[in-house]
Residue, then its C-alpha position, 0 to 999 in steps of 0.5 A: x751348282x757344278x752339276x747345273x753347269x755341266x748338264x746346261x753344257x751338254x744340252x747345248x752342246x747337243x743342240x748345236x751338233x744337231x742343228x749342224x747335222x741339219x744344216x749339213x743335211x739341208x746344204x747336201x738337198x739344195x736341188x729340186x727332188x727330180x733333179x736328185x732321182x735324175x742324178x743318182x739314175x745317171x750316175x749309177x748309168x754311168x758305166x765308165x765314166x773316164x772323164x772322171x778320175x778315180x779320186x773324184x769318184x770316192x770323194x763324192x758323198x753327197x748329190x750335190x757333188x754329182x751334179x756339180x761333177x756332172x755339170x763341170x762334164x758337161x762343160x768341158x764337152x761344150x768347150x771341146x766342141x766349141x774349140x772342133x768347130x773352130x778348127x774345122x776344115x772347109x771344102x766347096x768341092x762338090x758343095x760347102x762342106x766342113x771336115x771335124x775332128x774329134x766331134x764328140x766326147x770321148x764319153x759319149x763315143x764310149x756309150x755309142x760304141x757299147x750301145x747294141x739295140x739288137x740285130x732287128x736294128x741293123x740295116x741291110x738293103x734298105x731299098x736306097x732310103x732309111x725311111x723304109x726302116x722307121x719302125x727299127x731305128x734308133x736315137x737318143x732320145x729323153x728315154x736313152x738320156x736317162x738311161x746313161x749319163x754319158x749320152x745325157x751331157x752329150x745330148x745336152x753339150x750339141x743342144x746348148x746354146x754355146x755350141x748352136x752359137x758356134x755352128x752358127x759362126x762357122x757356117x752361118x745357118x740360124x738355129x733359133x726355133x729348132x730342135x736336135x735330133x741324135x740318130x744312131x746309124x747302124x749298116x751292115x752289107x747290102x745298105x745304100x742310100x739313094x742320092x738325096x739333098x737333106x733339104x727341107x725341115x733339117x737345117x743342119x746335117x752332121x755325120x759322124x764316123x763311129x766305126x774302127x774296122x780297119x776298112x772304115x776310112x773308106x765307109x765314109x758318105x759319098x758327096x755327089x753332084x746333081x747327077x748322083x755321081x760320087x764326087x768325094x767320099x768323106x772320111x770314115x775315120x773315127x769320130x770324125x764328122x761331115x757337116x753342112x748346111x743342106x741346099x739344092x746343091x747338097x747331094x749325098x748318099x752311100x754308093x753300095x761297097x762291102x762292110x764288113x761287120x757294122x758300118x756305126x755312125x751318128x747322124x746330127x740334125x737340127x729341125x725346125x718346127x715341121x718335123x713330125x716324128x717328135x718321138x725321135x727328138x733328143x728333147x721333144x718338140x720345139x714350143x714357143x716358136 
């Protein structure tokens, strides 16, 4: 009789730790299968990933936990930004614009910085306009994403609706039907742009300073009156951004002067449905406008 007793304990003991390690496994894959290939692409990406401690990292055992770190990452960067855009600073002189400190995650300014596309990329004389140099420049887009998790809760922090709801509030521009765009500038000497007003599909325009030469305070853009003469120049200091909403009046531009090395910044818009270069888009097109 013992011996009956003994082997049903075991048989039941047996089925139990096997439906706990199920259990266990099914509560690890509660996300759709792309989403679990997408992670683990990022996070292996995620080449120095500081806004994550050490401890965190080795605790990690399952995908769940990557997504639900990733997603808290992305979090903090939406209330970061959310907080930027509350102490931004306001100029009207030569037309309405804010001052922000501190715009990006320090994360994604650690992607853009490492980020070197190759030389063909850079930009010299370009003639006053970047547009003569479409077929090398460069932005963060669905591929770039993908590629490291940084840019990816970057892109996805500007592109959500707490931190549209929070330009908006600033400065009043509706962003309903439009889609981000995530430009990498990078000019070496030689380059100016030609006074120009941004007016039309982008409707809203922030750059960004992402250069730490110890002349890049003065590498800023230069805001113009309706002549093109620079009236003040923005500040070049490291993530620091310059946003506006374009209008007749927002004539800007970069009067040539020398850099030295590479003048490094990001250049935001939002763009309504008539922008035709979708390709550099950081999430495609927008539909149901």
């Amino acid at each position: 009789m013992i011996p009956v007793v003994i082997w049903a304990v075991a048989c039941g003991f047996a089925c139990f730790r096997r439906n706990r390690i199920k259990k266990a496994a099914d509560d690890r894959c509660t996300v759709p299968r792309h989403d679990v290939r997408r992670a683990c692409g990022l996070w292996l990406n995620w080449k120095r990933p500081s806004g994550v401690r050490a401890k965190q990292l080795s605790d990690m055992t399952s995908i769940k936990d990557i997504l639900e770190t990733m997603t808290a990452t992305g979090q903090n960067a939406i209330r970061d930004f959310q907080q930027v855009m509350a102490d931004a600073e306001l100029s009207s002189v030569p037309f309405e614009h804010w001052t922000i400190k501190d715009v990006l995650p320090v994360d994604g300014c650690d992607a853009l910085v490492e980020w070197s596309p190759g030389d063909e990329h850079l930009m010299g004389d370009t003639g006053g306009r970047r547009e003569t140099r479409n077929a090398t420049r460069v932005f963060v887009d669905p591929e770039v994403r993908a590629r490291d998790a940084r840019l990816e809760v970057m892109a996805q922090a500007l592109d959500s609706a707490e931190a549209r709801a929070a330009i908006t509030r600033l400065c009043g521009v509706s962003l309903d039907n439009t889609a981000l765009r995530l430009e990498l500038s990078l000019d070496t000497d030689g380059f100016w742009l030609e006074p120009h007003t941004d007016i039309g599909a982008k409707k809203l325009t922030l750059l960004v300073a992402l250069s730490s030469s110890p002349d890049a305070d003065q590498w800023g853009t230069d805001l113009m009156d309706s002549t093109g003469v620079s009236v003040k120049r923005s500040s070049g200091r490291f993530n620091t951004g310059t946003m506006f909403v374009p209008g007749t009046d927002t004539w800007h531009g970069f009067v040539r002067r020398p850099i030295s090395g590479v003048r490094r910044g990001l250049i935001i818009n939002f763009v309504d449905s008539s922008w035709r270069a979708v390709h550099e888009l950081a999430f495609g097109p927008v539909t149901g406008a």
